[in-house]
N, C-alpha and C positions, 0 to 999 in steps of 0.2 A: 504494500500500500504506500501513495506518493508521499511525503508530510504533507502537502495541502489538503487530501483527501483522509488521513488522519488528524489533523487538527479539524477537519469540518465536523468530524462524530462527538468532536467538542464545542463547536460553536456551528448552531445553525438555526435558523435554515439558510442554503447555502447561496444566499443572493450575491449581489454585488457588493453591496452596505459590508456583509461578514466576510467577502472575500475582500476587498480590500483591506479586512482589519489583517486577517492571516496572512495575506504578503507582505504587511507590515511587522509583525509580530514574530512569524514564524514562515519567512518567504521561501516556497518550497525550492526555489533555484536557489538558496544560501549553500556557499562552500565554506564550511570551515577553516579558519587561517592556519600553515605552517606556527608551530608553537617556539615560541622564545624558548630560550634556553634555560631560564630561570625569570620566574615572575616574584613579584613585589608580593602581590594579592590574588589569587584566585577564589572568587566568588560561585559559588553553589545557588541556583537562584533567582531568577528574574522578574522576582515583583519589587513592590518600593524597596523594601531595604535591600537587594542586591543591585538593584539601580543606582540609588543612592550611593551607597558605596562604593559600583566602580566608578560612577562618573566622578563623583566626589577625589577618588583616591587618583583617579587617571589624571584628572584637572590639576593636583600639585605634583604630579611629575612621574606617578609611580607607574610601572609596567605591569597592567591588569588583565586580568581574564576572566572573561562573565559565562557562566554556563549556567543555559536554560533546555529543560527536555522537553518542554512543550510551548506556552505564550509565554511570551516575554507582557510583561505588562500584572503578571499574575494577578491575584481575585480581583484587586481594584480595580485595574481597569476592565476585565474579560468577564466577570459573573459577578462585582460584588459593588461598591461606589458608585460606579458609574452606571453602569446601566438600571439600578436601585434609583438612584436620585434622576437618571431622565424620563424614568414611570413616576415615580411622585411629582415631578414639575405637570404633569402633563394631568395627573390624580386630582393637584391643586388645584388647575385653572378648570377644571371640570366641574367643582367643587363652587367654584367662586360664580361660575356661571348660574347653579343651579340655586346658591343662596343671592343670588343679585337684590332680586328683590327687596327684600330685608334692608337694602341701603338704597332704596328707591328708587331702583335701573328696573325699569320693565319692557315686555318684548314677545317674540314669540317664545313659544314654551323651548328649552335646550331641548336638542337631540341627544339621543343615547351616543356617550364618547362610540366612537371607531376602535374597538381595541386593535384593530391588523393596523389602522395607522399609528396609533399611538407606538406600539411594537417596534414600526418600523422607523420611527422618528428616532428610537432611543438606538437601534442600530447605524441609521446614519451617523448620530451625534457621537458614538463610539469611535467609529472609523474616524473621525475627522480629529478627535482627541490622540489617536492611539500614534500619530509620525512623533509624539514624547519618549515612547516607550520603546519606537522602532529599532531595530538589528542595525538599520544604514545608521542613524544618530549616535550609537553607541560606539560604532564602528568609526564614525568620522570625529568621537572626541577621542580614538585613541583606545577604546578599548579593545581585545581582541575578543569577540563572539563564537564561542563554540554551540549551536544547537546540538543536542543529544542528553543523555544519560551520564550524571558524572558519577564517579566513584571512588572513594578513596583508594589504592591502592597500599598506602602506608601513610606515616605522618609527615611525609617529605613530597608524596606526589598523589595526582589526583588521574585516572583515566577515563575518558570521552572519544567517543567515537573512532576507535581506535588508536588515541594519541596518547601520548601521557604527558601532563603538565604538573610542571616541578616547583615547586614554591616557598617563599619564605615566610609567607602568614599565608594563610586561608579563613576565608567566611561560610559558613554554614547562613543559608537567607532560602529557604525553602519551603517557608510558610507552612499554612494548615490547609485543610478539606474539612467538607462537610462531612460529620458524621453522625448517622443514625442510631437513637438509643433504642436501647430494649422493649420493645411494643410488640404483645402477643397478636401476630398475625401481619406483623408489617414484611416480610420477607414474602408473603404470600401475594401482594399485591403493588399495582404500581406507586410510585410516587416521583415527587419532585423533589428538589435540595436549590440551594441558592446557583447551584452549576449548573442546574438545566432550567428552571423555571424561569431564564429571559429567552429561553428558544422557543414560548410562547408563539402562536400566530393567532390562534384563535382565542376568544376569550371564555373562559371558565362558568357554565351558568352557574353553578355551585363549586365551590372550593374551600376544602377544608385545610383549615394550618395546625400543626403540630407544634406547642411552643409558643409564650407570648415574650418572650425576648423582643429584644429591637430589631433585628429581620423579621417576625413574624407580625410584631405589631405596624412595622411601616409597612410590610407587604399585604396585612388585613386592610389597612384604611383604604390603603393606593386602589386595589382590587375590588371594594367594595364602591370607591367612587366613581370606579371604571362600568360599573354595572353587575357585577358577580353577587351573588349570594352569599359569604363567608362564614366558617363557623371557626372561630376561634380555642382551641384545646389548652389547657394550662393547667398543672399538675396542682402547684402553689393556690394562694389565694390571690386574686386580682392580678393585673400586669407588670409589668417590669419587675419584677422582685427584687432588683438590687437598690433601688433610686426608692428615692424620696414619697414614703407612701404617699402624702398630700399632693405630689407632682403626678405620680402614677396615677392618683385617681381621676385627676383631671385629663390627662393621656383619657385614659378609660372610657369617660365619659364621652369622651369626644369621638371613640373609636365607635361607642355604642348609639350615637347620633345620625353615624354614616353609615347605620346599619347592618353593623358587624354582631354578629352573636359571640357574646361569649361564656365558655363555660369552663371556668376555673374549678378551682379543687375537684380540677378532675377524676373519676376512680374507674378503676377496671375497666380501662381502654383498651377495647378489641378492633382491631382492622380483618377487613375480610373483601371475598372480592364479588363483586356484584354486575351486573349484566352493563355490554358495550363495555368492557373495561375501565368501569367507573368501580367505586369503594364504598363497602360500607363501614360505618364509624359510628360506634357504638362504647358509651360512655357514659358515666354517671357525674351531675355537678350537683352538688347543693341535694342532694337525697332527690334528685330528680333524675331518670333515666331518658337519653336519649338514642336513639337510630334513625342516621342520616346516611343519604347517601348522596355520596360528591362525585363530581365530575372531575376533577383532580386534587391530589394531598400533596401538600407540601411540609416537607419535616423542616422546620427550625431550629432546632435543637441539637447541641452535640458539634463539637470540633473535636479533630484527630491531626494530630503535627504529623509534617512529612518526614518520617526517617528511613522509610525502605526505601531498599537499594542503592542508600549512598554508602553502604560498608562503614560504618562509621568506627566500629570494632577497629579496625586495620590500622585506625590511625589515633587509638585509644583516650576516642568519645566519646563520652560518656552519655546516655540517652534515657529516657521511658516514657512511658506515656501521656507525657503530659509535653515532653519535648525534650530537645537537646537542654543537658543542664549548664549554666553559667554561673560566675560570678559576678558580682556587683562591677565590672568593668569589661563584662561581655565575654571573660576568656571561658572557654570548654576546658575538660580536664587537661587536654594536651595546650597547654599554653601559646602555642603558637598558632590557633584554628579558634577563631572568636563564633560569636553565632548571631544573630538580630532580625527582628521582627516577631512573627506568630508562630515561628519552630522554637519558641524559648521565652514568649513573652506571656505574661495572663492578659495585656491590655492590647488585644488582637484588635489594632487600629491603624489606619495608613500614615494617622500623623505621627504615631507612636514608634511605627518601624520606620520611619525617615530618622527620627532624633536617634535612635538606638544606632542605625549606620554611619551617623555624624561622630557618635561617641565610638564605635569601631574603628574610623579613622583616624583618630587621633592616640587611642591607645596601640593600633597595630603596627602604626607605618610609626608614629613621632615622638613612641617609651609615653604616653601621654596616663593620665590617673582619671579619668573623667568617670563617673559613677551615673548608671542609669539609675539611683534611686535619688539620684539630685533630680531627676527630671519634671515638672508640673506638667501632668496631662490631661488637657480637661476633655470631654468628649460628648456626643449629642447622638440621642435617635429625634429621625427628621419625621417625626410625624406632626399632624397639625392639632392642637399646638406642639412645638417641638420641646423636648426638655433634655437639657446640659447639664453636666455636671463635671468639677475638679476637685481637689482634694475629697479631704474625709466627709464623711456622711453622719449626722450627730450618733449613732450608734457606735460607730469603727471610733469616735470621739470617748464615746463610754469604757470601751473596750481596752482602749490605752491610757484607762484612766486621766484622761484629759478634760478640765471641765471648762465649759465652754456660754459663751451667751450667743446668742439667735437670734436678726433682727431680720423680720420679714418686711417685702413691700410689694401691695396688692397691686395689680395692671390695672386692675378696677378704679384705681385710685390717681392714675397719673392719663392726663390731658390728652397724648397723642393716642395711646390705648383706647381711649372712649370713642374719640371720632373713626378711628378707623374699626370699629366694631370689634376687636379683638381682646376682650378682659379680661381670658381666662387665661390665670396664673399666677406667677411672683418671682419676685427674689428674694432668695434668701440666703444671706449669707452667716455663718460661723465665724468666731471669734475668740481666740483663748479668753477666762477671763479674767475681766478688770481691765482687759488692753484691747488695742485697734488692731493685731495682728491675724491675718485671717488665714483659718486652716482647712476651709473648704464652703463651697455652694453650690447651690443648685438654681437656675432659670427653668421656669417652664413659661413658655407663652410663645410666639409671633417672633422669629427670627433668633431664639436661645443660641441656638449654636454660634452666632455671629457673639451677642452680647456676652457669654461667659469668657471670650478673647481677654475684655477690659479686667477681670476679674484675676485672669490665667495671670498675666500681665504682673499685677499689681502682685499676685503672692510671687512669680518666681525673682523677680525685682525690689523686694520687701516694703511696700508700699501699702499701707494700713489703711484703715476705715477714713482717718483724718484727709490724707492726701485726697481719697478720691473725693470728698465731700467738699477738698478744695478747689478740687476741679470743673472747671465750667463744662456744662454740658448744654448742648444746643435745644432750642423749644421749639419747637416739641416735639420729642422723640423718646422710641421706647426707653432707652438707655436714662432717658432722665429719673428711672426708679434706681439704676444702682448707686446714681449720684443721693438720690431719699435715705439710700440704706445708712450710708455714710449720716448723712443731720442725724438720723434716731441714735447712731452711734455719739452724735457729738451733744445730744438732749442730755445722754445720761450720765455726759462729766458736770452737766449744771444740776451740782445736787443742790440742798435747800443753805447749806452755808455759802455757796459758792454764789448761789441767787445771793442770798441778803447783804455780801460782800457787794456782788455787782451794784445793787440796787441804794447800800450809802453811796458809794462813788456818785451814782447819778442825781443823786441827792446834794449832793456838796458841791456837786459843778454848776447847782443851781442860781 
């Protein structure tokens, strides 16, 4: 089989949109280059973090080598970021159409979205993203590009496609896959994962998701706004389980408006398979039984790091299931093979594996000490409303015995939130206490993932409740409630001696 004809049983259907992403990614006339005699870096890897890395390591001089066995571009851009966020763009305006009204736009009644168009929008817009990620770019900053299979051979050399490449550091950047948990009868019937479910063309009348994590709750809303029937599965109680229950609920609510079912504390969930190749799904929530059957399942739940078939034994790396093991400065047991991203991270995130191949950089190539647990990583599921989160959560606060005050500020409550119809949510930020120092928050509302930046900001730069409260922010904008957070923080240094101090002054100046 050709590679373009093996990368299409990975990406399809096999239009032009998905073929020009594959001869960008994985161009099946690529030759592999004659190999240096001794590289700087060889990289394992072709999503962010072995992107980053080699362009990064190639760009101050070093002699690199990237090997990728399948896209170059890995989940971000081929199954996961990308094509996720150009269905929610499209979820959104659908969304905004059908509530117009409500802000006094009237018209003929919307049409039911197009899902073949919308599908197809999100794979042109892939292809036109993807000459970032491409074989020629990497090639023209200088890296050498091996497609194929790498594998350790020892801790001194790596083989691919019949060559062996010799090295002074190597990176392990091999990310994770979707993996399927234990569900009695799911082996028995079809389903989806985040790696097939944009090979969509048709749209879903019923579709059931396994999982209310943040793939399944952005992929419930998007899907439900698109016209599908949803029923949403969640083992736990309510959504997001790790975030901010007051933020989740509001998530929730919002998911259950767009007419998402859901059915938490899920029990004795059986899959089975039912006629035309559709599922049935059968499940108990809340002491209530249901049997549905879907047109297609999507499993959300469950990541598996990629460690087969790089030999990692051979060049004594250490590994298990949860991924390759590291130190707080990225090195594997063999000290000279660092690792970064979602083959070694819990915070399986694209901005997360960019900073972790910044700090491989500097520790492999320049003797550098840089520590991924210095890093602030805030991060966002983009549902409407969206909710963000950095640092600690007031529990993970409990737990390290840390005590803390919490000053929240409603959307309800600030000017540009009101007119543009959008109140549900807050901010809330943590605070060690007695001081301005801020050890984590959460945004839910209208654009969270942009507005937790200011926040990221301020903690990794040590920039306290005071500064930002000093800080002008523009009217009217949402951002003007983080600037709120900061006054309630600066209310509670005016206790009643500090009033009655202020208030003789104003007295005597009389």
């Amino acid at each position: 089989m050709s590679d373009s004809k093996q990368e299409s049983t990975l990406i399809s259907p096999w239009d032009k949109h998905n073929e020009e992403l594959v001869s960008l990614v994985h161009p099946s006339d690529w030759t592999n280059p004659k190999p240096a005699a001794r590289y700087d870096l060889v990289v394992i890897g072709g999503g962010t973090a072995g992107l980053v890395t080699a362009a990064g390591a190639a760009g101050l001089g070093a002699k690199v080598a990237l090997i990728e066995r399948h896209l170059l571009g890995g989940d971000c851009l081929n199954v996961g970021c990308v094509p996720s966020k150009g269905i929610i763009g499209s979820a959104r305006r659908a969304a905004a159409v059908r509530d117009a009204e409500a802000l006094g736009i009237s018209g003929p009644a919307a049409k039911t979205p197009d899902f073949g168009q919308v599908m197809e929008r999100m794979r042109r817009l892939r292809a036109a993203i993807a000459p970032n990620d491409s074989a020629q770019r990497f090639r023209d900053l200088g890296v050498d590009v091996f497609l194929g299979q790498g594998r350790f051979v020892d801790a001194k050399s790596i083989a691919v496609d019949g060559e062996t490449l010799r090295f002074k550091r190597a990176v392990v950047a091999t990310g994770a896959r979707a993996s399927a948990p234990a569900i009695a009868g799911l082996d028995t019937v079809p389903y989806l994962t985040n790696e097939t479910l944009f090979s969509l063309t048709e749209r879903p009348q019923r579709l059931g998701i396994i999982g209310a994590g943040p793939i399944g709750c952005e992929m419930a809303q998007a899907f439900a706004r698109l016209g599908s029937e949803v029923f949403l599965v969640e083992a736990t109680h309510g959504i997001l389980p790790r975030e901010d229950r007051d933020g989740a609920d509001i998530v929730r609510d919002a998911l259950q408006k767009d007419g998402v079912r859901l059915l938490c504390c899920g029990k004795e969930l059986t899959l089975s398979s039912a006629d035309r190749g559709r599922v049935r799904l059968r499940v108990e929530s809340h002491g209530q039984g249901y049997d549905e059957v879907v047109d297609k399942l999507l499993v959300a739940a469950g990541r598996a790091p990629n460690v087969e078939g790089l030999d990692l034994e051979n060049a004594g790396v250490a590994f298990n299931k949860k991924g390759v093991q590291v130190d707080d400065r990225l090195r594997t047991t063999n000290r000279k093979i660092f690792a970064a991203g979602d083959i070694c991270s819990p915070y399986q995130f694209t901005h997360a594996a960019d900073f972790m191949a910044r700090i491989v950089i500097q520790n492999a190539l320049f003797f550098g000490r840089a520590k991924v647990s210095a890093l602030t990583i805030p991060w966002c599921t983009y549902t409407e409303p969206e909710i963000a989160h950095v640092g600690l959560y007031e529990k993970q606060a409990e737990e390290k015995g840390m005590t803390i005050d919490t000053f929240t500020q409603e959307f309800r409550e600030v000017d540009r939130s009101i007119l543009e119809g959008e109140t549900d949510g807050f901010v809330r930020v943590h605070v060690r206490q007695g001081t301005d120092v801020i050890v984590g928050a959460t945004i839910v509302g209208a654009g969270a993932g942009n507005l937790i930046s200011e926040i990221t900001l301020a903690m990794t730069h040590g920039l306290g409740l005071k500064k930002i409260a000093a800080t002008i922010h523009p009217y009217p904008t949402q951002a003007e409630a983080i600037r709120r957070v900061g006054d309630q923080y600066n209310r509670t240094r005016l206790t009643p001696r500090t009033k009655a101090l202020l208030s003789t002054m104003i007295k005597w100046q009389r």
